[in-house]
C-alpha positions as CSV (number, residue, x, y, z in Angstrom):
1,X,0.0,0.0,0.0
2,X,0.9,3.4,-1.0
3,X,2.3,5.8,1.4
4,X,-0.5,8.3,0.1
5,X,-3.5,5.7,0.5
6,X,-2.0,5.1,4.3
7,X,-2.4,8.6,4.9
8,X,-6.1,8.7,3.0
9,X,-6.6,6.3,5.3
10,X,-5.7,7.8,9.1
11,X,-7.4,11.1,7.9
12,X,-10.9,9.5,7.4
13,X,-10.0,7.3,10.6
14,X,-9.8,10.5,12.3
15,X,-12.7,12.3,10.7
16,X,-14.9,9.3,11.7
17,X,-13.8,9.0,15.6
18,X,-14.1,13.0,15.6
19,X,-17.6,12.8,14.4
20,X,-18.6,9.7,16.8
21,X,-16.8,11.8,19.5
22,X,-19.3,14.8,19.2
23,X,-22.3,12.7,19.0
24,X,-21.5,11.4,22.3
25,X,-18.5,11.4,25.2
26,X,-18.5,7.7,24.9
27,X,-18.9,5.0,22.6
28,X,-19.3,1.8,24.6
29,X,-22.9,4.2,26.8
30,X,-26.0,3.9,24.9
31,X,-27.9,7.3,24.3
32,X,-31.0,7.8,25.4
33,X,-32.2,8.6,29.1
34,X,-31.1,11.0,30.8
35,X,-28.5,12.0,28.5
36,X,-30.9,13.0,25.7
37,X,-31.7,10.7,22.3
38,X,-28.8,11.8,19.7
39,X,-30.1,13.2,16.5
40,X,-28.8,10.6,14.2
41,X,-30.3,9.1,11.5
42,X,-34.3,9.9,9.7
43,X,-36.2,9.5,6.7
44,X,-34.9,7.9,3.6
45,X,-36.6,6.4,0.3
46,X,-33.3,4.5,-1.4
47,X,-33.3,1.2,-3.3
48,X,-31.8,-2.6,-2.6
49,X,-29.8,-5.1,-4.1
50,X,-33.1,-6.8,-5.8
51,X,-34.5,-3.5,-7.0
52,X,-37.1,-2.3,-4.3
53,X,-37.5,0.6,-3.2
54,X,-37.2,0.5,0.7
55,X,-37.1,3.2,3.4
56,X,-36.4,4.0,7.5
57,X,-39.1,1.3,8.1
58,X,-36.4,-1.8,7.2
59,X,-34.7,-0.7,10.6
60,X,-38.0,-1.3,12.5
61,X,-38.3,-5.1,14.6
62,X,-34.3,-6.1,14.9
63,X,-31.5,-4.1,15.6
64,X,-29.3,-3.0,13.2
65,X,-25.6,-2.3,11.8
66,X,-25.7,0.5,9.4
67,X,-22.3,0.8,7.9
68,X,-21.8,3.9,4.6
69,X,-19.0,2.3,2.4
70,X,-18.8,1.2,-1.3
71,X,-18.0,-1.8,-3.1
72,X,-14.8,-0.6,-4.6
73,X,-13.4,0.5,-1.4
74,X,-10.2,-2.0,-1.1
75,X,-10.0,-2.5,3.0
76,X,-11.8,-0.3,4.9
77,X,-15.6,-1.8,3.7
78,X,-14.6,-5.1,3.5
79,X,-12.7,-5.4,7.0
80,X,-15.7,-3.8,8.9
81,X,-18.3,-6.2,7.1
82,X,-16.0,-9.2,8.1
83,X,-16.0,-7.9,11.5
84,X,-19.8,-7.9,11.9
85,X,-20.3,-10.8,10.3
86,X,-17.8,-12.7,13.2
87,X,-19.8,-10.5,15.9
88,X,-23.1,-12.0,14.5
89,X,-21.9,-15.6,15.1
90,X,-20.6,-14.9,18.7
91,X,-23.8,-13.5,19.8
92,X,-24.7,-17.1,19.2
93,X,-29.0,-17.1,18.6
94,X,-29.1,-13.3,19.4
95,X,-27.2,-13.3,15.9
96,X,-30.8,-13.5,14.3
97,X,-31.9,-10.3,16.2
98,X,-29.5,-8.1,14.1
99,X,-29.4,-7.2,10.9
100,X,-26.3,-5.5,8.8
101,X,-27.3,-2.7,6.2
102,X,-24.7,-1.0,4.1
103,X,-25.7,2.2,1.9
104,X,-23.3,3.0,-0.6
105,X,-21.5,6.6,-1.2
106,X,-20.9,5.5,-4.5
107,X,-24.2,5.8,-6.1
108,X,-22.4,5.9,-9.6
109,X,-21.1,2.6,-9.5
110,X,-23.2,1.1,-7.1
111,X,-25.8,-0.8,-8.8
112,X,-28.2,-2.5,-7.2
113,X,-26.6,-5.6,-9.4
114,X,-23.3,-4.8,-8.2
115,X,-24.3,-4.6,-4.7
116,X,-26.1,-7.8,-4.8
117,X,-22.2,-9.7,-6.3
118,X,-20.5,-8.4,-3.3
119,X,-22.6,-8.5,-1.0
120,X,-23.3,-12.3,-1.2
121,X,-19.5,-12.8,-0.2
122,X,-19.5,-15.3,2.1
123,X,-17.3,-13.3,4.5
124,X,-20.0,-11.0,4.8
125,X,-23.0,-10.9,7.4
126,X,-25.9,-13.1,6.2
127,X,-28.5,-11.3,4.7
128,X,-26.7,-8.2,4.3
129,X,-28.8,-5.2,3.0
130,X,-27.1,-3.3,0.5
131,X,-28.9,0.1,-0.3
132,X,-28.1,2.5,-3.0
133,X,-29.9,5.5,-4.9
134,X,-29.2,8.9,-6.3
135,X,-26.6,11.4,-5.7
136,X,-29.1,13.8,-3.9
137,X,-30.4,10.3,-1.9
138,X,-27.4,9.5,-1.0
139,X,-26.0,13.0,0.0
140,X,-29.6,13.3,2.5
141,X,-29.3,10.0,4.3
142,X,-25.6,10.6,5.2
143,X,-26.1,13.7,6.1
144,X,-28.6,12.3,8.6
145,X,-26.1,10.0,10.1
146,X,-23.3,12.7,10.2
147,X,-20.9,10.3,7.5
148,X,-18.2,12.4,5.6
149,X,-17.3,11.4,2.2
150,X,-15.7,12.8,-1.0
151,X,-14.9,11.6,-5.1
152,X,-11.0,11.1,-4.8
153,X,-9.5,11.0,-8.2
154,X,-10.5,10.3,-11.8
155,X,-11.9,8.0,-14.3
156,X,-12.7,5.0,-13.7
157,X,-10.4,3.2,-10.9
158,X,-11.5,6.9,-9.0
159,X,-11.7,5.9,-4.6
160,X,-14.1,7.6,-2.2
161,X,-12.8,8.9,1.3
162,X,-15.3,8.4,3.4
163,X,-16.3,8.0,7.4
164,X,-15.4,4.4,8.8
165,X,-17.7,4.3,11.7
166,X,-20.9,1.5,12.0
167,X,-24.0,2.8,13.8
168,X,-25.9,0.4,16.3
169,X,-29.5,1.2,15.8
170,X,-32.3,-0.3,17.9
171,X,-35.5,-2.1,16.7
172,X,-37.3,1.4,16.4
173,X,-34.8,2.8,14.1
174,X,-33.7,4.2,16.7
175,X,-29.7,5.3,16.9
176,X,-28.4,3.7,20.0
177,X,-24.1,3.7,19.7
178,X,-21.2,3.9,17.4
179,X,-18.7,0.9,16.9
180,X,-15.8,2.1,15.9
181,X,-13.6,0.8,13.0
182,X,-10.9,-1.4,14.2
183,X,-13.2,-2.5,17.3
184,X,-12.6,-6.1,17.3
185,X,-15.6,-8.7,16.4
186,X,-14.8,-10.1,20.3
187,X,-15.6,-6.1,21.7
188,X,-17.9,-5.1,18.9
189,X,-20.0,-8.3,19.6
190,X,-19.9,-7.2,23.6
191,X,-21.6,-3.8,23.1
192,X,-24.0,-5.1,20.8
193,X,-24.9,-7.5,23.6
194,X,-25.1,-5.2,25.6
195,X,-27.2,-2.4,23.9
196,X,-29.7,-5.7,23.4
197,X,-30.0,-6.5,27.0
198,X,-30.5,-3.5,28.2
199,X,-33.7,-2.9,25.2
């Protein structure tokens, strides 16, 4: 790896952790209580893997990873998906409760066809929901969820930087904590345990 991509890849390392960090003073406490319900997260009409047109309501019954990446991306997307996936299977049948859904920021690439082909990599979660749309789509749900990211280079082998952080939402659609990338499957399984035991 480049010296250049390493150094793409601290900056939107920071970026993310910064913007988890002002949502909240600490990852591993839910929101919610006493502390206030963090404003992350809304409406959103975007499209999945098979074609439908879904919104919010597919975060409603089980909780839920929601992870902004793209297909192309060359560690970052893949890495954090194989990490959920192992945190699924040591939550053992609690697994089922949770769900993973990954929204591209690469709308121009990201087909619904091409998010179905990587998406049914077996490293990844089962039943992964890969969501895509338009530009202006795409631009309004991560603006809800506070996720920076930006078109670095050009033509067609062109990266996008982007935020690195998963969002733990509850079976309201409700945004309950941030797992960090690099959290291990062993800790990221832990808080999800957590955040499901405590409802």
């Amino acid at each position: 790896m480049s010296k250049r991509s390493l150094i793409i890849i601290a900056l939107v390392a920071i970026l993310g952790l910064a913007a988890g960090l002002a949502l909240f003073w600490r990852t591993d406490a839910p929101v919610g209580g006493a502390q206030g319900q963090a404003n992350v997260g809304g409406p959103f009409e975007l499209v999945d893997q098979d074609g439908r047109t879904v919104d919010q309501s597919i975060l409603e019954g089980r909780w839920s990873v929601v992870f902004f990446g793209f297909t192309y991306c060359p560690d970052i997307c893949p890495s954090t998906l194989q990490s959920v996936a192992a945190a699924q299977d040591q939550l053992g049948p609690r697994g089922a409760d949770l769900q993973t859904v990954f929204i591209s920021v690469d709308p121009e690439r990201d087909t619904p066809e091409q998010l179905k082909t990587y998406l049914s990599l077996d490293a990844f979660p089962d039943g992964v929901i890969g969501l895509t749309g338009t530009p202006a789509q795409i631009e309004q749900v991560a603006k809800s969820y506070y996720v920076y990211y930006r078109k670095s280079g050009e033509g067609p082998d062109y990266t996008i930087d982007h935020s690195t952080a998963a969002y733990l939402m509850d079976p309201q659609g409700r945004f309950n904590r941030v797992l960090a990338y690099g959290m291990s499957p062993d800790e990221m399984a832990r808080l999800i345990r957590t955040a499901m035991q405590e409802g």
